[in-house]
C-alpha positions as CSV (number, residue, x, y, z in Angstrom):
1,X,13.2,-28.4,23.8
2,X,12.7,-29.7,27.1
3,X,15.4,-31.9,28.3
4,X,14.4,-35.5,29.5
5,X,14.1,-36.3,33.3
6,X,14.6,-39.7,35.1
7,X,12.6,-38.3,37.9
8,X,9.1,-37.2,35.7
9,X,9.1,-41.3,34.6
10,X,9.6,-42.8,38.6
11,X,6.6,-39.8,39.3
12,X,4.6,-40.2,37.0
13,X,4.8,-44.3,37.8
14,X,3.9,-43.7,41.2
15,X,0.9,-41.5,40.3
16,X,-0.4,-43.7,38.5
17,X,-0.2,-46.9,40.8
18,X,-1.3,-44.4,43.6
19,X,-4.9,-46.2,43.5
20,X,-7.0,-48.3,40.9
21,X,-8.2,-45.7,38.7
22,X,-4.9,-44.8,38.1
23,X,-2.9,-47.6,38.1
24,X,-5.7,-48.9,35.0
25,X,-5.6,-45.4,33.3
26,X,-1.8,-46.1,33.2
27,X,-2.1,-49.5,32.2
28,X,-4.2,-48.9,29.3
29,X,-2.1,-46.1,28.1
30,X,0.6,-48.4,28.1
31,X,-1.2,-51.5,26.6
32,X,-2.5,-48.8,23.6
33,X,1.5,-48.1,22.7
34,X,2.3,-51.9,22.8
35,X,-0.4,-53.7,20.9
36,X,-3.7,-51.0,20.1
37,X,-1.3,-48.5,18.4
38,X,-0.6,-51.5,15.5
39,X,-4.0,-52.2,15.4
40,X,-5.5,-49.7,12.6
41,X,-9.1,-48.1,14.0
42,X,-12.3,-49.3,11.6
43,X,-13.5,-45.9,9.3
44,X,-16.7,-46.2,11.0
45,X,-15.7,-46.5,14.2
46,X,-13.7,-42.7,13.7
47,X,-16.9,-41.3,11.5
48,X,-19.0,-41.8,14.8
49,X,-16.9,-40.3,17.3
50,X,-17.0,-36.9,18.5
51,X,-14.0,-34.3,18.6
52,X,-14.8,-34.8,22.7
53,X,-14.1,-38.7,22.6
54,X,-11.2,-38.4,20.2
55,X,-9.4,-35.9,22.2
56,X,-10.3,-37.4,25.9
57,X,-7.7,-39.9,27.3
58,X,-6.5,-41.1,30.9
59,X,-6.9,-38.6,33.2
60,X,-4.4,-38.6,36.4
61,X,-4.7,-36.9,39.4
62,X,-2.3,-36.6,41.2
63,X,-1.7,-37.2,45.4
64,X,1.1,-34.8,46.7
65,X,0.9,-35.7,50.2
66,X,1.4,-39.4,49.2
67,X,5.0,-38.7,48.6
68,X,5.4,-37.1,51.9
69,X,4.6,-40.3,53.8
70,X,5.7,-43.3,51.2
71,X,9.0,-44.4,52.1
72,X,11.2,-46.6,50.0
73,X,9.4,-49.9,51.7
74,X,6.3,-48.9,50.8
75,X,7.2,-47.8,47.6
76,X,8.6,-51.3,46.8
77,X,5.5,-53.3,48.1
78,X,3.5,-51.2,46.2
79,X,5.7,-52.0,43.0
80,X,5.7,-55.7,43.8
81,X,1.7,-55.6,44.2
82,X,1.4,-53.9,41.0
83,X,3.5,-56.2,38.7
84,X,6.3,-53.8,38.1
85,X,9.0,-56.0,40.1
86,X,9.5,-59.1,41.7
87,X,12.3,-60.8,44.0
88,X,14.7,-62.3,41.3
89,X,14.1,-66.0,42.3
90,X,10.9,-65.8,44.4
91,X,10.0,-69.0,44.3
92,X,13.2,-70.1,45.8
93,X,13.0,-67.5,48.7
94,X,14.2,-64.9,46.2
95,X,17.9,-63.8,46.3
96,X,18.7,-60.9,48.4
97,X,19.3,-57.1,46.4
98,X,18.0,-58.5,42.9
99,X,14.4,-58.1,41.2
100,X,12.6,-59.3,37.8
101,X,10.7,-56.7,36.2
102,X,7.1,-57.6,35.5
103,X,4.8,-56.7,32.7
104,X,4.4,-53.0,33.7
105,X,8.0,-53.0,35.1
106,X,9.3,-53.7,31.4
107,X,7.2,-51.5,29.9
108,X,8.6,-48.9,32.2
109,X,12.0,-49.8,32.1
110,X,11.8,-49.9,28.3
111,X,10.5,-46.5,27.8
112,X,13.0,-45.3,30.4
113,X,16.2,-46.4,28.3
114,X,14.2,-45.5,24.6
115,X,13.9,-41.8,26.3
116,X,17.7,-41.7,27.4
117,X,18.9,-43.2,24.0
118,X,16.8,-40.1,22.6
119,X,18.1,-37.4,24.8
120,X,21.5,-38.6,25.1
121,X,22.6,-40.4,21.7
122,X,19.9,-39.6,18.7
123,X,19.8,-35.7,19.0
124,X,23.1,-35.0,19.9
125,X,25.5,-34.9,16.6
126,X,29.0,-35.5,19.0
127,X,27.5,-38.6,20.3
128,X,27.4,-42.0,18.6
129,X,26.1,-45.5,20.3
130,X,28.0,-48.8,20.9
131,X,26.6,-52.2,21.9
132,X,29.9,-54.4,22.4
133,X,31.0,-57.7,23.9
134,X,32.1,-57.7,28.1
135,X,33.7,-61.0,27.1
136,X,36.8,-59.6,26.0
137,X,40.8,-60.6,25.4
138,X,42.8,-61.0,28.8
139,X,45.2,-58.1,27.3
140,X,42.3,-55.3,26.9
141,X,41.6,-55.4,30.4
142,X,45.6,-55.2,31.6
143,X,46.3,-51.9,28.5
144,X,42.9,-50.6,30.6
145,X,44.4,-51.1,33.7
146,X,41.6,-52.9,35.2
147,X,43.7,-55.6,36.5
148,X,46.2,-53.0,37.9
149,X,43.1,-50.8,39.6
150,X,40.4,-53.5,40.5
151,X,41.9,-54.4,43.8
152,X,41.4,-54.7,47.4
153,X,43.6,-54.3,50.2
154,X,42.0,-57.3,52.0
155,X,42.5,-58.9,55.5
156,X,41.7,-62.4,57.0
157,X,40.5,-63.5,60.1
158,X,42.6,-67.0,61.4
159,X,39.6,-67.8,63.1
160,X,36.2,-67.2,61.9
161,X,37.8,-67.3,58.3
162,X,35.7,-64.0,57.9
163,X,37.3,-61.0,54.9
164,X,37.4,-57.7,56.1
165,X,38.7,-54.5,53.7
166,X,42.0,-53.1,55.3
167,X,40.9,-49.9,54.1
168,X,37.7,-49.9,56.1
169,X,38.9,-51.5,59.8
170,X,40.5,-48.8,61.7
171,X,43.0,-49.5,64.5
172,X,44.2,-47.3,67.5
173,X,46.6,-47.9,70.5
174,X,44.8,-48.1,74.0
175,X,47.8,-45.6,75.8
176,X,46.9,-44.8,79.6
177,X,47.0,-41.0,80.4
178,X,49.0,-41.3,83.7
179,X,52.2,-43.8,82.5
180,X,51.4,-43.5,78.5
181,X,52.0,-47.1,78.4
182,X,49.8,-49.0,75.5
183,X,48.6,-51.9,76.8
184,X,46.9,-53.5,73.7
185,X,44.6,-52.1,70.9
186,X,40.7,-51.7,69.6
187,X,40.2,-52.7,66.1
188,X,36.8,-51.4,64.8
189,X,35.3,-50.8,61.4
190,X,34.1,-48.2,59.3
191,X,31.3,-45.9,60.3
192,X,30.8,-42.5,61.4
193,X,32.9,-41.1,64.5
194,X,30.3,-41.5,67.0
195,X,29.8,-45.3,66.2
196,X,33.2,-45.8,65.9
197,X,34.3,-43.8,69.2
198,X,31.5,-45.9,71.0
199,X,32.4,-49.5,69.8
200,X,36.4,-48.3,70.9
201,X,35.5,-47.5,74.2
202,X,33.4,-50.7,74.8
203,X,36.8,-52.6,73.2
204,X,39.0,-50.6,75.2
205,X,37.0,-50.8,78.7
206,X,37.4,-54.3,78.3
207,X,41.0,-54.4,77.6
208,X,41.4,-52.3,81.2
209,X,39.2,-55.0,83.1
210,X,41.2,-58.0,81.6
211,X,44.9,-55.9,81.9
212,X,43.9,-55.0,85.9
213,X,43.6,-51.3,85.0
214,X,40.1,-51.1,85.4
215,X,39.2,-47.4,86.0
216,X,41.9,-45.5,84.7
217,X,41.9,-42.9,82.1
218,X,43.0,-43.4,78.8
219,X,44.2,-41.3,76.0
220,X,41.9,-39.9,73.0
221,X,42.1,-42.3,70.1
222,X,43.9,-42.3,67.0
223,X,42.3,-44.6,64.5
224,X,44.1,-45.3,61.3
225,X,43.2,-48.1,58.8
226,X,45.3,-51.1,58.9
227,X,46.7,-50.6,55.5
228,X,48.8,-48.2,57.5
229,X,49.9,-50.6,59.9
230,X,53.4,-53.1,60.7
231,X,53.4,-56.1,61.0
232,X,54.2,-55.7,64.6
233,X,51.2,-53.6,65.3
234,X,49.4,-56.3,63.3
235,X,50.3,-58.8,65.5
236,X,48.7,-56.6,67.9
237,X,45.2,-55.7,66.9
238,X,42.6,-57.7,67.6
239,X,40.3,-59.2,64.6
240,X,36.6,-57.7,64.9
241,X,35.1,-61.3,64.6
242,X,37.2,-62.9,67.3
243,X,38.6,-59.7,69.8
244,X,42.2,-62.0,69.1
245,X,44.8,-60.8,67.3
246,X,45.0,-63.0,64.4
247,X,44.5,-60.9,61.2
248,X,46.7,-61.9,58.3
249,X,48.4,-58.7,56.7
250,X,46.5,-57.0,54.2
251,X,46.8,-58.5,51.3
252,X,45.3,-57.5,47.1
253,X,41.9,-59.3,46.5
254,X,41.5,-58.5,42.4
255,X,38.3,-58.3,42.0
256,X,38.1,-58.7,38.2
257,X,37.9,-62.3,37.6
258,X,39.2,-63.4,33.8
């Protein structure tokens, strides 16, 4: 028995909305499910129609190169155009990351999770479902040790009262090559080394200019994140919304709210 496949249902969505005919082939396949399929067919109706008309359906063709040029922002517009989602909220200017699903969207979604609960739950004989309550007693979620585990290492800026991770700012001394004296720091956050390495060296060539050693050579960097650093090094570092040192030591954020 073929195994069920996430990807097949977002395909065979996009087929179908991939022009008109489609999109209303799909459409009425769905509406037949939802409301035709309780509907029982008149006895004359079926006496008149040929083993051609009984058998023929929604035919979909379809567009491989589509999928080869759609990127995700036209994918979304296209879903937004068709009814399958709209911006949670849209009438208020929408709320940034969250979507409503639309007549087709629910239909979609809908067979999506009866197709899972299939696969996954109803033909396997080890697995058994459970529908429970997220509103639970304060002592489950300290024996699960979410309370414990759902934490941040957090910092503050003095400042611009901005949040930062601890665990995703990175820190390095700015040492000169000739006297290996450190004469301050570049605080910078998390991305990959080239972005990182650049936003240093803009940090660090204006540390020089401001310390009068403009033009001199410094050594390679050596980031570490600032859950790893003193509180005199803290004192140090310079907060990425100001370029002043005036981060608060890191600090747990619990981010399970009971």
């Amino acid at each position: 028995m073929p195994s069920f496949n996430i990807s097949s249902l977002a395909l065979l969505c996009l087929i179908s909305a991939s022009n008109i005919n489609n999109m209303q082939a799909f459409q009425t396949s769905l509406s037949r499910t939802g409301r035709s399929a309780l509907r029982p067919t008149p006895t004359s109706i079926i006496r008149h129609m040929s083993a051609t008309e009984t058998d023929a359906g929604p035919k979909v063709v379809p567009n491989d190169e589509a999928y080869e040029k759609a990127s995700m922002d036209d994918i979304v517009s296209l879903c937004k155009r068709r009814g399958f989602i709209f911006p949670s909220s849209e009438i208020y200017n929408g709320f940034a990351g969250f979507y409503d699903y639309g007549p087709l969207g629910s239909e979609l979604k809908k067979n999506v999770k009866d197709a899972w609960w299939r696969n996954f739950v109803t033909r396997r004989e080890d697995v058994v479902g459970l529908d429970s309550s997220i509103i639970h007693n304060p002592s489950t979620w300290k024996s699960s040790g979410h309370l414990d585990g759902f934490s941040d290492p957090m910092v503050d800026c003095k400042e611009t009262k901005l949040r930062y991770r601890a665990d995703q700012l990175f820190a390095a001394p700015i040492i000169l090559k000739e006297s290996s004296e450190t004469i301050g720091w570049v605080c910078v956050q998390e991305a990959n080394d080239a972005d990182m390495l650049k936003a240093a060296k803009k940090m660090a060539k204006k540390v020089l200019k401001d310390t009068d050693h403009k033009g001199e050579e410094i050594e390679a960097f050596s980031f570490r994140d600032l859950t790893e650093a003193s509180e005199e090094e803290m004192a140090q570092i310079p907060s990425p919304g100001s370029g002043q040192p005036n981060l608060t030591m890191p600090h747990d954020f619990i981010l399970l709210r009971i």
